[in-house]
N, C-alpha and C positions, 0 to 999 in steps of 0.2 A: 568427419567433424572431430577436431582434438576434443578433450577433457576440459581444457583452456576456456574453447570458445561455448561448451554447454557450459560449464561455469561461468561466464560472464551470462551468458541468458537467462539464467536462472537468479542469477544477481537481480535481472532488469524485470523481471516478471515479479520478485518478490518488493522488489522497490513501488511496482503499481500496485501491487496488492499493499502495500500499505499508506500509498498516499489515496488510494479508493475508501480505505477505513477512515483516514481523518475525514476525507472530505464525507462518507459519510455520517459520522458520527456529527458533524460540521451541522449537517442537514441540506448540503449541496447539494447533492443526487439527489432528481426528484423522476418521481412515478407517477404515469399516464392513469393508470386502474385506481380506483377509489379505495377498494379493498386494499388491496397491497400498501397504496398511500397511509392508509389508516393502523396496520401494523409495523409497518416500518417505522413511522411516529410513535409509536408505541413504545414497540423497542429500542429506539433509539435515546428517547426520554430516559429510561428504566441503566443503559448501561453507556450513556455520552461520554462519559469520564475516562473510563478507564479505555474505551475504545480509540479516543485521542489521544492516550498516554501511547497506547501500542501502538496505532497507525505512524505516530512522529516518530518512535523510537526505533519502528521498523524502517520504514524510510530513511535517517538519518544512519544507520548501520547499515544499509545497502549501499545509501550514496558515496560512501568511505569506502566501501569495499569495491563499486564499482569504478570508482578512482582508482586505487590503488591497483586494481586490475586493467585497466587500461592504462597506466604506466609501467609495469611490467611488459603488457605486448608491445608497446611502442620500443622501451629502452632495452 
């Protein structure tokens, strides 16, 4: 495996991790267990804001970069 292509994985792994943060900050992800439901509300309440600022901001910096990486290996 090139450099290239863990580079671009690592591109597309951080791009989920950060639309996993909008969506939860979102309140989309939702949990089976009562407990976990009830601190994840929690915390989610407590830091919404700026976990939407990071989730969008991480996302849109990967989606740039994993463009930009995928026209490199094609061109």
């Amino acid at each position: 495996m090139s450099a290239s292509t863990i580079g671009l994985i690592l591109e597309i792994v951080l791009f989920a991790a950060g639309v996993y943060l909008y969506l939860f900050a979102r309140g989309a992800i939702k949990f089976s267990n009562a407990e976990a439901k009830a601190r994840t509300t929690e915390f989610r309440e407590e830091n919404k804001t700026w976990m939407r600022l990071l989730g969008l901001a991480l996302a849109a910096v990967m989606a740039i970069n994993i463009v930009v990486h995928l026209t490199e290996l094609i061109g």
